[in-house]
C-alpha positions as a printed Julia matrix, in Angstrom:
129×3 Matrix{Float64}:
 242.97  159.43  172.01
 241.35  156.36  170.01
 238.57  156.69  167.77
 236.28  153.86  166.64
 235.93  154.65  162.86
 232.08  154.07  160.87
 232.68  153.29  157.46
 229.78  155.01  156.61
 230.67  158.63  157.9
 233.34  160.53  156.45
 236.83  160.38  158.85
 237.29  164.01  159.35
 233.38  163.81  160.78
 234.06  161.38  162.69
 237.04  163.35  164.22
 235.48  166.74  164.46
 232.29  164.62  166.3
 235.19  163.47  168.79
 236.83  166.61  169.39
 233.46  168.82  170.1
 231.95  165.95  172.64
 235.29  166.09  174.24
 234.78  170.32  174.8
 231.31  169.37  175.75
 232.1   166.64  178.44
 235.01  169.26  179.59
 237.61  166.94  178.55
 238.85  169.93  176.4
 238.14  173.4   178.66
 237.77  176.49  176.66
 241.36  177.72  175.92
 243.06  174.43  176.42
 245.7   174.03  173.52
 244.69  171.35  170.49
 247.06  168.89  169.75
 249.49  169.57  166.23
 248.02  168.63  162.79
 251.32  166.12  163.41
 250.5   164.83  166.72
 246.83  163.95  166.27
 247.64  162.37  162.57
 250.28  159.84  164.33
 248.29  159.64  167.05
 245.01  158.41  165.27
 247.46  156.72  162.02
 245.59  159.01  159.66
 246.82  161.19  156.82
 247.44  164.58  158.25
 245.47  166.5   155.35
 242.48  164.61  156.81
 243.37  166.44  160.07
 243.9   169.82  158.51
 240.17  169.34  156.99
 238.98  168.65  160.48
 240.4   171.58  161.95
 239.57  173.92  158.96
 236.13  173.01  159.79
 236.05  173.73  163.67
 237.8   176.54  162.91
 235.12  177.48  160.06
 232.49  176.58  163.05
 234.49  178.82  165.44
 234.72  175.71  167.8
 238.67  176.53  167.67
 240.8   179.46  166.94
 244.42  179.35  165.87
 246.95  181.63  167.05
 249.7   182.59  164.37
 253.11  180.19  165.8
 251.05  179.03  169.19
 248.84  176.15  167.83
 245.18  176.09  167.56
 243.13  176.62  170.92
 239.25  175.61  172.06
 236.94  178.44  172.19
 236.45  180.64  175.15
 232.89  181.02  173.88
 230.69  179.52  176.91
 228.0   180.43  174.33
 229.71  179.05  171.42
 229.89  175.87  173.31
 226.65  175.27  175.04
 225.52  175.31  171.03
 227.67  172.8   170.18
 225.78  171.15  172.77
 222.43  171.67  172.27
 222.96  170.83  168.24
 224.68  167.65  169.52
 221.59  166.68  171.46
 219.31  167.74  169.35
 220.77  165.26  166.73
 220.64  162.31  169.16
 217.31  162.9   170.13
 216.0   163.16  166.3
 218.42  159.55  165.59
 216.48  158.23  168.61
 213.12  159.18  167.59
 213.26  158.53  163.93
 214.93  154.44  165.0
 211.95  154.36  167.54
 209.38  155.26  164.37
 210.75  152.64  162.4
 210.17  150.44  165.38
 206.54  151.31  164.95
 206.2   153.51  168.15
 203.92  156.13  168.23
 204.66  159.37  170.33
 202.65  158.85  173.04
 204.35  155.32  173.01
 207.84  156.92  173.01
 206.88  159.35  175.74
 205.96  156.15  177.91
 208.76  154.03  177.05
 210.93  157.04  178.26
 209.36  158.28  181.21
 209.41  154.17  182.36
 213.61  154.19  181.5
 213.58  156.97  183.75
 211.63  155.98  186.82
 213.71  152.87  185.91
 217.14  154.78  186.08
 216.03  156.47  189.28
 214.95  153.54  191.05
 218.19  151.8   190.37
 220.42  154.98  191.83
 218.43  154.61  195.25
 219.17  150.98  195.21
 222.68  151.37  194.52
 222.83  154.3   197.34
């Protein structure tokens, strides 16, 4: 596991961020075990209350469980999940719009710039086919 870390966003954020788009992407399937408070804090060179934090908020979010002297486990949720999702895009899609404001875009603007990334995006795949 490595983890780019922002200065400007608070570590156990950052880690928690890492862990759900891992259970998103299916990197992490629902019931898979979570690595130790132990293992992750050597693995990432962070202080392991950091870790606990992280955990005691996906566990607070009911992203993971723990299971008295087994570890902490992913959710078996499919709903619980496809939230995590949908929250997850939602929050790149308002980042996205609000840097494409700034820009000066309008909507109709950013509907046009998108729908052209996309014929874009398709046109390549038949190329590359």
């Amino acid at each position: 596991m490595s983890i780019e870390f922002d200065n400007n966003l608070p570590i156990y954020l950052q880690i928690m961020n890492y862990i759900k788009k891992q259970i998103i992407t299916g990197k992490l399937q629902p019931g898979d075990k979570i690595p130790s408070v132990r293992e992750l804090a050597v693995e990432l060179q962070i202080n392991p209350n950091t870790i606990q934090r992280t955990f005691q908020e996906l566990e607070r979010e009911e992203i993971v469980e723990t299971r008295r002297g087994l570890g902490r486990y992913v959710t078996s949720e499919e709903s619980k999940i496809m939230s995590i999702k949908k929250e997850m895009a939602g929050d790149l899609i308002q980042h996205f719009i609000q840097g494409m404001q700034e820009l000066g875009f309008k909507e109709k603007d950013i509907l046009t710039i998108v729908s052209d990334a996309f014929e874009t995006d398709k046109s390549n795949l038949k190329e590359e086919g």
